[in-house]
PDB file of N, CA, C and O in Angstrom:
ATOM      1  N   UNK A   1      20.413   5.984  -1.433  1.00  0.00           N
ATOM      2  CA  UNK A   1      19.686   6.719  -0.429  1.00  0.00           C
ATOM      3  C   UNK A   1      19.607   8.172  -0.859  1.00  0.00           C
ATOM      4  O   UNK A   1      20.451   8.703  -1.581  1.00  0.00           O
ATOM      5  N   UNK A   2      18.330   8.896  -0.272  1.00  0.00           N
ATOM      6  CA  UNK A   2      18.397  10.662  -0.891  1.00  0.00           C
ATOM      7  C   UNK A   2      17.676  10.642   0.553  1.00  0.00           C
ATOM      8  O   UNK A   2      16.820  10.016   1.178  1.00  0.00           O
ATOM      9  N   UNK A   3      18.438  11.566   0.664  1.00  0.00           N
ATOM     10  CA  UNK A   3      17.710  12.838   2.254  1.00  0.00           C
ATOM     11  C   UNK A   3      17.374  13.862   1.576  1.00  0.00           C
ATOM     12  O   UNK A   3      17.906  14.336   0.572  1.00  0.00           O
ATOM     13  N   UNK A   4      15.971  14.379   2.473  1.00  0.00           N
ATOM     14  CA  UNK A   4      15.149  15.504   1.628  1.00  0.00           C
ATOM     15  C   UNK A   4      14.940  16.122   3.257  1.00  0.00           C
ATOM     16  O   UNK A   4      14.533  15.588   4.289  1.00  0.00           O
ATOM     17  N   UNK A   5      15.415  17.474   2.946  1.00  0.00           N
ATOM     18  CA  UNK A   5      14.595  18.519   4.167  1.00  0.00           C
ATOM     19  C   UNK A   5      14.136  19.100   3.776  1.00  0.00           C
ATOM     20  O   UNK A   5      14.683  19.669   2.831  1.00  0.00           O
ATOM     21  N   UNK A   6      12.670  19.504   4.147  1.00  0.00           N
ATOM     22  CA  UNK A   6      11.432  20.479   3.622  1.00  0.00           C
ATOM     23  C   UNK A   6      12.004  21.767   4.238  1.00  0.00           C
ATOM     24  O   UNK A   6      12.871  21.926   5.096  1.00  0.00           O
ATOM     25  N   UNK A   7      11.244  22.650   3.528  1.00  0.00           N
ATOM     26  CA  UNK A   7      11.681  24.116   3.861  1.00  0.00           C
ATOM     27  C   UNK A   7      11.066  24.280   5.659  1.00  0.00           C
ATOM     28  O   UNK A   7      11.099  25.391   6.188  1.00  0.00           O
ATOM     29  N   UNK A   8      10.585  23.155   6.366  1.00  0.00           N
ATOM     30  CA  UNK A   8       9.654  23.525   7.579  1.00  0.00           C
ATOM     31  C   UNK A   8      11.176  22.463   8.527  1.00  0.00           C
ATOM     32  O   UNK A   8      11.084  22.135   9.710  1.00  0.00           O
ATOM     33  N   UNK A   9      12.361  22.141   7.669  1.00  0.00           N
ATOM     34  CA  UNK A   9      13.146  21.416   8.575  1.00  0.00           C
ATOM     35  C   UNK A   9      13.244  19.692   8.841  1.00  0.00           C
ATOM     36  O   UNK A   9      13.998  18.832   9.295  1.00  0.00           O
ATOM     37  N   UNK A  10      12.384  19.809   8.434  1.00  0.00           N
ATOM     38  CA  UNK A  10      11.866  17.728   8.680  1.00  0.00           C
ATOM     39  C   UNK A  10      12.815  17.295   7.747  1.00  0.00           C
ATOM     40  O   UNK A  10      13.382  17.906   6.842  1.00  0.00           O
ATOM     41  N   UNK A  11      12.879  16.298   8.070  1.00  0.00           N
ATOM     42  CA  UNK A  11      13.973  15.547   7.441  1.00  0.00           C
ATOM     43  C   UNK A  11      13.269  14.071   6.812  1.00  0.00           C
ATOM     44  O   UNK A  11      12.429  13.477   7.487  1.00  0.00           O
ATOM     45  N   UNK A  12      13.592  13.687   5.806  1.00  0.00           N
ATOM     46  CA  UNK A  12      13.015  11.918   5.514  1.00  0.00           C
ATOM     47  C   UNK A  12      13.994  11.406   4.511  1.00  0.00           C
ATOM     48  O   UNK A  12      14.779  12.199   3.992  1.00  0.00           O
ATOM     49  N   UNK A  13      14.007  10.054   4.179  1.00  0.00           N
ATOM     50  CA  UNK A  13      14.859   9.666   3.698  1.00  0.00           C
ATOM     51  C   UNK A  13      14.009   8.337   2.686  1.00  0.00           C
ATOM     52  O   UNK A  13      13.085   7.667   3.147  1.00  0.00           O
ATOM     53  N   UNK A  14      14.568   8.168   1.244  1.00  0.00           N
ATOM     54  CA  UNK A  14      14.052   7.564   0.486  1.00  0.00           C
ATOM     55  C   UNK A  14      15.571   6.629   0.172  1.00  0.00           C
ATOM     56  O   UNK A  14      16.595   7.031  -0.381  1.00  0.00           O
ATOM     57  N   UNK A  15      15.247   5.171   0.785  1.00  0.00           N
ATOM     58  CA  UNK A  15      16.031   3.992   1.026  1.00  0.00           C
ATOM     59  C   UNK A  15      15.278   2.848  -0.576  1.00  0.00           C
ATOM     60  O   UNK A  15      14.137   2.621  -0.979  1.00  0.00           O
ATOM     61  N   UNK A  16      16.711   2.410  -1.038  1.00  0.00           N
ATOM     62  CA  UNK A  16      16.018   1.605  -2.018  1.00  0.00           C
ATOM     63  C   UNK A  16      16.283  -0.045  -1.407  1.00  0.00           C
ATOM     64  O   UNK A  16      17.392  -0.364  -0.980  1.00  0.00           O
ATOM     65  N   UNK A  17      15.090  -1.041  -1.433  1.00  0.00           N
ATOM     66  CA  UNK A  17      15.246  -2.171  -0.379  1.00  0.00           C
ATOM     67  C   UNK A  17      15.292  -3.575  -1.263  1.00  0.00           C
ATOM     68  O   UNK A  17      15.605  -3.392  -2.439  1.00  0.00           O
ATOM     69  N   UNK A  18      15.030  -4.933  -0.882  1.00  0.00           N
ATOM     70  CA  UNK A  18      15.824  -5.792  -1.406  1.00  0.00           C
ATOM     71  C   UNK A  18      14.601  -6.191  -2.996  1.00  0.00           C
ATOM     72  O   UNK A  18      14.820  -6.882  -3.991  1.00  0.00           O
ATOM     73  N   UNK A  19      13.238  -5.311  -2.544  1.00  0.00           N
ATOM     74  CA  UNK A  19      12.514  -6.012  -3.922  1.00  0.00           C
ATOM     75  C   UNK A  19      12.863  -4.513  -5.045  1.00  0.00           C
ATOM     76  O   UNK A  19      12.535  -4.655  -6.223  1.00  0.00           O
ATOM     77  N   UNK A  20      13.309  -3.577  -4.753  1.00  0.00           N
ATOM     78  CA  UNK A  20      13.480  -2.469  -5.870  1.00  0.00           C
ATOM     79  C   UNK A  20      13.295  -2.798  -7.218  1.00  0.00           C
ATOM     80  O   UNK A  20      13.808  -3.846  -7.611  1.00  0.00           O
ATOM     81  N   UNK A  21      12.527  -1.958  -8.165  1.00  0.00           N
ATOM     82  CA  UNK A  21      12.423  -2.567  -9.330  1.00  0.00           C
ATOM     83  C   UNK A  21      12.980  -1.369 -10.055  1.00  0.00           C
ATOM     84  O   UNK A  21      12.227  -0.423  -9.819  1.00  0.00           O
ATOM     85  N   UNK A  22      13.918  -1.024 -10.790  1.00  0.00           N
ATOM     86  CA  UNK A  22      13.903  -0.047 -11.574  1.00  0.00           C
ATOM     87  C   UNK A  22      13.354   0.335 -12.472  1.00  0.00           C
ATOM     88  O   UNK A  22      13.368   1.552 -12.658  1.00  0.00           O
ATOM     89  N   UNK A  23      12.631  -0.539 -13.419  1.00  0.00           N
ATOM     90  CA  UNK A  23      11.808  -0.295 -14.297  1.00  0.00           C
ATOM     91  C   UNK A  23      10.205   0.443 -14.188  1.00  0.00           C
ATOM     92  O   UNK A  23       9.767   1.325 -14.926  1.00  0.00           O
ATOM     93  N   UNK A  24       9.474  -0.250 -12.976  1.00  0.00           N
ATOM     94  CA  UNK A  24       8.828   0.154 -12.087  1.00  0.00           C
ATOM     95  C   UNK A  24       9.196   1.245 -11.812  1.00  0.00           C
ATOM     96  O   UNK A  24       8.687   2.008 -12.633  1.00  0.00           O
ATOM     97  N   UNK A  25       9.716   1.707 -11.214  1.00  0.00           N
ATOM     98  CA  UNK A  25      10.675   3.463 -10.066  1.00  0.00           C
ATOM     99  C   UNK A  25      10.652   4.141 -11.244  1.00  0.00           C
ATOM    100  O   UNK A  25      10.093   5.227 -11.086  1.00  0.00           O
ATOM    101  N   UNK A  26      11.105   3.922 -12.602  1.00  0.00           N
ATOM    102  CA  UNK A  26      11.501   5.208 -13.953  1.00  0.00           C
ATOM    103  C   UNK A  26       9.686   5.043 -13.907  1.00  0.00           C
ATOM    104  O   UNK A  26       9.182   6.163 -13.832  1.00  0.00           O
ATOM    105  N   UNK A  27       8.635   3.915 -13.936  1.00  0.00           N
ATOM    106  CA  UNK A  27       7.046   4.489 -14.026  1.00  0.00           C
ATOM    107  C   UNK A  27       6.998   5.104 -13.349  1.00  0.00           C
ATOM    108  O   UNK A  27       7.256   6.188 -13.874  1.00  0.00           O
ATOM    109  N   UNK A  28       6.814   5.236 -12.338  1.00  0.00           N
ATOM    110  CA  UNK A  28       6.263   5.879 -10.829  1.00  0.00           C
ATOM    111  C   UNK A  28       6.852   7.364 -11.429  1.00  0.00           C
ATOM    112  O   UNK A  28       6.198   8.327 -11.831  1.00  0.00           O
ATOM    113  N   UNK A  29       8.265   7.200 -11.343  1.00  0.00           N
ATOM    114  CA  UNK A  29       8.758   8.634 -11.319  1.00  0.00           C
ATOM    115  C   UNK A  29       7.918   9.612 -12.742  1.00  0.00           C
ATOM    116  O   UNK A  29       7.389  10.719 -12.639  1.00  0.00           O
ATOM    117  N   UNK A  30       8.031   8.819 -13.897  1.00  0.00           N
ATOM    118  CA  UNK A  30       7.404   9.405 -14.968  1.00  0.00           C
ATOM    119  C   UNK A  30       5.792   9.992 -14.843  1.00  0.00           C
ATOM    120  O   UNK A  30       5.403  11.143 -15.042  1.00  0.00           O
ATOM    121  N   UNK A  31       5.007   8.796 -14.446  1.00  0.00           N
ATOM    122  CA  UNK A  31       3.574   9.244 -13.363  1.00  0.00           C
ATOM    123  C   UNK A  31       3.785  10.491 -12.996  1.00  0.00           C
ATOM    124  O   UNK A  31       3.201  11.401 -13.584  1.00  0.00           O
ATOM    125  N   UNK A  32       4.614  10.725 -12.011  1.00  0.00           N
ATOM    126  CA  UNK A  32       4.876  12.018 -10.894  1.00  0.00           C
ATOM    127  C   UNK A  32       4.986  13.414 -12.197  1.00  0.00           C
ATOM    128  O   UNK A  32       4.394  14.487 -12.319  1.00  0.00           O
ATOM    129  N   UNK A  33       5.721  12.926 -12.748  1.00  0.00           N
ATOM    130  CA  UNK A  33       6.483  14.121 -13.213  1.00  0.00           C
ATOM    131  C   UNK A  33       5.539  14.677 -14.521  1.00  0.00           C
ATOM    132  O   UNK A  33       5.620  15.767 -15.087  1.00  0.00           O
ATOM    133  N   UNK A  34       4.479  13.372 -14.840  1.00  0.00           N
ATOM    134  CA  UNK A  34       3.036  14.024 -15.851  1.00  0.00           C
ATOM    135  C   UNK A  34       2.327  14.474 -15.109  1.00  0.00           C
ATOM    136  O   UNK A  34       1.589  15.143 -15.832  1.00  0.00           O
ATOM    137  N   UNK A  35       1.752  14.691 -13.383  1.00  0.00           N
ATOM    138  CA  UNK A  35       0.923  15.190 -12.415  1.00  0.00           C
ATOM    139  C   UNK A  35       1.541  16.745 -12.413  1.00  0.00           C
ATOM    140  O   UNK A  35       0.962  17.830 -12.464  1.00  0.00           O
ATOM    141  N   UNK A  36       3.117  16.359 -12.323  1.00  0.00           N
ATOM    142  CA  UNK A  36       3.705  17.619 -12.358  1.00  0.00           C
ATOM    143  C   UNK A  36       3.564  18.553 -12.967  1.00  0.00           C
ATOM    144  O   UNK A  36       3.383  19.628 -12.395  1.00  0.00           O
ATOM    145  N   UNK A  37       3.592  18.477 -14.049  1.00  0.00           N
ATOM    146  CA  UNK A  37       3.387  19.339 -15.243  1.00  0.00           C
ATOM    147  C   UNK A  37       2.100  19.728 -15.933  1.00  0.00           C
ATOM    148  O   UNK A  37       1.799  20.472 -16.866  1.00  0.00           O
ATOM    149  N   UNK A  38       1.432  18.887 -15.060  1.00  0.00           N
ATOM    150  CA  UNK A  38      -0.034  19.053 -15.814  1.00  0.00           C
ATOM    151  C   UNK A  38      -0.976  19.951 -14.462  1.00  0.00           C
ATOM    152  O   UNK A  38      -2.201  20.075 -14.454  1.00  0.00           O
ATOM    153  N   UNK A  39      -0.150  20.419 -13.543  1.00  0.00           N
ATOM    154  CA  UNK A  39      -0.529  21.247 -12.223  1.00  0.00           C
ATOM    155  C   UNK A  39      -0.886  22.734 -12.656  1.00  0.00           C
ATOM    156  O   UNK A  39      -0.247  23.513 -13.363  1.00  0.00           O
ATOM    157  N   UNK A  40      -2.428  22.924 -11.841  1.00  0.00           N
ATOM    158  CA  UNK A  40      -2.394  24.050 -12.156  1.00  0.00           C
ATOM    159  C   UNK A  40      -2.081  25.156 -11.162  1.00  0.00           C
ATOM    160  O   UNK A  40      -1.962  26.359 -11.396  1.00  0.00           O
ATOM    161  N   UNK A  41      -1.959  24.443  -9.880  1.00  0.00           N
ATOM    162  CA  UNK A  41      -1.693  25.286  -8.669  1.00  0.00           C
ATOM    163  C   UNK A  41      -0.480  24.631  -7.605  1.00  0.00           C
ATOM    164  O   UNK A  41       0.420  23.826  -7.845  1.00  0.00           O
ATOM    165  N   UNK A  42      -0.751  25.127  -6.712  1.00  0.00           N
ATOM    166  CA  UNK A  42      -0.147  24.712  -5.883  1.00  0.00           C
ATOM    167  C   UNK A  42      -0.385  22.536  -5.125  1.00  0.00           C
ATOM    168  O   UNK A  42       0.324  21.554  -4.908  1.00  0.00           O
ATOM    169  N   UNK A  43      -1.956  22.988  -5.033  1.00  0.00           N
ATOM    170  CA  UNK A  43      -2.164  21.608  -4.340  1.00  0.00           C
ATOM    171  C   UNK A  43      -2.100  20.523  -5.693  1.00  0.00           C
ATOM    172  O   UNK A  43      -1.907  19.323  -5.498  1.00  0.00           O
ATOM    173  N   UNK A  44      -2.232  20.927  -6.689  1.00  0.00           N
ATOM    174  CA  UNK A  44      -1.793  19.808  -7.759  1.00  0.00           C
ATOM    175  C   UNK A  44       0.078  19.377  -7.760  1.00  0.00           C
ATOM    176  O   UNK A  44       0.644  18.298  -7.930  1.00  0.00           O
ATOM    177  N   UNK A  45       0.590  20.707  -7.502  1.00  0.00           N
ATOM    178  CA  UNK A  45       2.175  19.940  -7.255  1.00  0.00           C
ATOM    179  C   UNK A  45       2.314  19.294  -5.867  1.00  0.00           C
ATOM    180  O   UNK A  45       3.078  18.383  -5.546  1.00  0.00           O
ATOM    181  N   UNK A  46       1.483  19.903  -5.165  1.00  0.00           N
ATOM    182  CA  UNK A  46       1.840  18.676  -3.895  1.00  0.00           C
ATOM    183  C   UNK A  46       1.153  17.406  -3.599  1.00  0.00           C
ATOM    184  O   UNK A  46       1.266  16.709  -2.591  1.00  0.00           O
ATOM    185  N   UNK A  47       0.280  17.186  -4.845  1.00  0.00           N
ATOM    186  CA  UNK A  47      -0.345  15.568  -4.922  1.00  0.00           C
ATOM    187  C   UNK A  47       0.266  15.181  -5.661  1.00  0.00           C
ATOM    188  O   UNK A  47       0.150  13.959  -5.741  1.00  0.00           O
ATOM    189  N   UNK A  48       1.344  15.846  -6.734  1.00  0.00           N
ATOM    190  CA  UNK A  48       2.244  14.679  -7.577  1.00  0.00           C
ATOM    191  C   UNK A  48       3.296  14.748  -6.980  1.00  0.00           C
ATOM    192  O   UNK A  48       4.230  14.795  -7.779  1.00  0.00           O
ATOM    193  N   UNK A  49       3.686  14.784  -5.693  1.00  0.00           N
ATOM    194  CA  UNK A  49       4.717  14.423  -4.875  1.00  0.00           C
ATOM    195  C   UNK A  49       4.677  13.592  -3.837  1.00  0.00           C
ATOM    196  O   UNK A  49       5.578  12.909  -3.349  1.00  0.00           O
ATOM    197  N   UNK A  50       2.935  13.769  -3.374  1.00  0.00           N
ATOM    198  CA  UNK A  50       2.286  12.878  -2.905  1.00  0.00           C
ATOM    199  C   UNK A  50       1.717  11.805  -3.560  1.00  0.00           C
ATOM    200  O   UNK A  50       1.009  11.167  -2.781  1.00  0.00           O
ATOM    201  N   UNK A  51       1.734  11.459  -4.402  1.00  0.00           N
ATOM    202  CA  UNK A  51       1.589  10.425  -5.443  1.00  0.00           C
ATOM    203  C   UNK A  51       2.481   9.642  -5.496  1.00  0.00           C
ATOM    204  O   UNK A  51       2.296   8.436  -5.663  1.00  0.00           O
ATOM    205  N   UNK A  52       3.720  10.238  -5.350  1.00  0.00           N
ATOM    206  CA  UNK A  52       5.301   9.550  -5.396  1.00  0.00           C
ATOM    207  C   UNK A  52       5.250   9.013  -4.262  1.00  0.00           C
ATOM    208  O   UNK A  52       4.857   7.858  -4.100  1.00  0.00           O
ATOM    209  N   UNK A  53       5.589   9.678  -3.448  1.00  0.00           N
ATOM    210  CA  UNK A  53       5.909   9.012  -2.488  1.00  0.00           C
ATOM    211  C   UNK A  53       5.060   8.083  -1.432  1.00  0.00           C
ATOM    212  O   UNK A  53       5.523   7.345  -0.563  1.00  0.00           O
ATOM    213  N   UNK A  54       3.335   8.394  -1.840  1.00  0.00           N
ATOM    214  CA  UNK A  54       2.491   6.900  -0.796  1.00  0.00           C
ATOM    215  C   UNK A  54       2.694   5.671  -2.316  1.00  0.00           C
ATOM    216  O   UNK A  54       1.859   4.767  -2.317  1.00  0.00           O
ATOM    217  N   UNK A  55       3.782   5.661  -3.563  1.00  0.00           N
ATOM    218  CA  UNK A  55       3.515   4.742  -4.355  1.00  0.00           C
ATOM    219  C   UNK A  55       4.852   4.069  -4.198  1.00  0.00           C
ATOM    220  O   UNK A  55       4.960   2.897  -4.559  1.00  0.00           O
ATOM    221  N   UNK A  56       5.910   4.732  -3.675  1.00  0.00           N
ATOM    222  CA  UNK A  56       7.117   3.981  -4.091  1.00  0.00           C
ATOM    223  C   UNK A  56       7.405   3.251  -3.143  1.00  0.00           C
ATOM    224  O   UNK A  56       8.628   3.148  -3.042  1.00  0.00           O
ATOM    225  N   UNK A  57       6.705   2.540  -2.189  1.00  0.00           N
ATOM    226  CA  UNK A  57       7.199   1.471  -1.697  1.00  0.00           C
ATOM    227  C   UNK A  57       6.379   0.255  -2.676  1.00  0.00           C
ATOM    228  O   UNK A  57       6.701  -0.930  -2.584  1.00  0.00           O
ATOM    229  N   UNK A  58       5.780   0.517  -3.189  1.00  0.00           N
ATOM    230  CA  UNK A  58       5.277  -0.344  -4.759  1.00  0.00           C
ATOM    231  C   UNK A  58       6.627  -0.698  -5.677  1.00  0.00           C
ATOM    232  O   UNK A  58       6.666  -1.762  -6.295  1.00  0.00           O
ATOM    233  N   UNK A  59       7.517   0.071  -5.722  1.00  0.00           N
ATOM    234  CA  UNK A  59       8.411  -0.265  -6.284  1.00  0.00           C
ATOM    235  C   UNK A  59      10.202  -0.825  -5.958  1.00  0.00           C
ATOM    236  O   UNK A  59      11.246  -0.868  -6.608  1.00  0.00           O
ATOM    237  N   UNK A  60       9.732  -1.197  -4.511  1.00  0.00           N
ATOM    238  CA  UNK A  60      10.834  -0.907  -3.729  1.00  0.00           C
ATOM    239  C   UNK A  60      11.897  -0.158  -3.470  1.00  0.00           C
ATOM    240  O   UNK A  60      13.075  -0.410  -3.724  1.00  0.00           O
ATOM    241  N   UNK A  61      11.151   1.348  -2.633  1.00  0.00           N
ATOM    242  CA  UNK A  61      11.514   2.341  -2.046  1.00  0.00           C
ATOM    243  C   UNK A  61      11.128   2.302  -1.016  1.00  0.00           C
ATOM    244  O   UNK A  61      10.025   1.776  -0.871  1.00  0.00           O
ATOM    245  N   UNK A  62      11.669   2.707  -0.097  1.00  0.00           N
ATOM    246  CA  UNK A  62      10.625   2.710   1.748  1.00  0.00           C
ATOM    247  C   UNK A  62      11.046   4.614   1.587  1.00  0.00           C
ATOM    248  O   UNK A  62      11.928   5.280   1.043  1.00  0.00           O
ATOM    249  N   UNK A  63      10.141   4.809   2.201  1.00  0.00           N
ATOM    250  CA  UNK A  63      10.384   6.454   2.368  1.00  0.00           C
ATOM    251  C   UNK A  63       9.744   6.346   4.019  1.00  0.00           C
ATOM    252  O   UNK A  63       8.762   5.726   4.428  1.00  0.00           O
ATOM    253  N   UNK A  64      10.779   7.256   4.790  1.00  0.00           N
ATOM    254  CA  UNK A  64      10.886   7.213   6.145  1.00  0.00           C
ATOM    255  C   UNK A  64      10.811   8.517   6.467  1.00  0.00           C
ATOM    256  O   UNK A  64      11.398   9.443   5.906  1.00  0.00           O
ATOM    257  N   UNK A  65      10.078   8.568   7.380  1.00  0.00           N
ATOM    258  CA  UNK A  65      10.215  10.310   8.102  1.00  0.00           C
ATOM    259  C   UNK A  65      10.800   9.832   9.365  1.00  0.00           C
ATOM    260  O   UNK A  65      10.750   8.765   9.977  1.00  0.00           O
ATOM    261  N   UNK A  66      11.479  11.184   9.595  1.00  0.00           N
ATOM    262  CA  UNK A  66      12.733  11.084  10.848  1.00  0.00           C
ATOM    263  C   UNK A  66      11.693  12.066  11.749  1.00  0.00           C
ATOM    264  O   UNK A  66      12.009  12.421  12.885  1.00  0.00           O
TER     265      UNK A  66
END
């Protein structure tokens, strides 16, 4: 499990569930982290975070907002 609070206070939580694939999750994450780096502003780092996270229940992750 990882709890994440945004600088605005919210809280969510990224749960790994019974189909999790790890091999899958190191793609996804690698995906993220080439969006990342290849950002030239601001809204490009917050679509490769948003990328992550509407993908990783693809890999069995549930990501929950509290």
């Amino acid at each position: 499990m990882m709890v994440v609070v945004t600088n605005l206070g919210s809280v969510s939580y990224l749960v790994k569930n019974g189909k999790y694939d790890f091999e899958k999750a190191v793609i996804l994450l690698n995906e993220a982290v080439d969006l990342n780096n290849k950002a030239k502003n601001i809204k490009d780092l917050q679509d490769a975070a948003d990328y992550f996270l509407k993908n990783c229940y693809n890999v069995g992750i549930n990501y929950e907002k509290r």
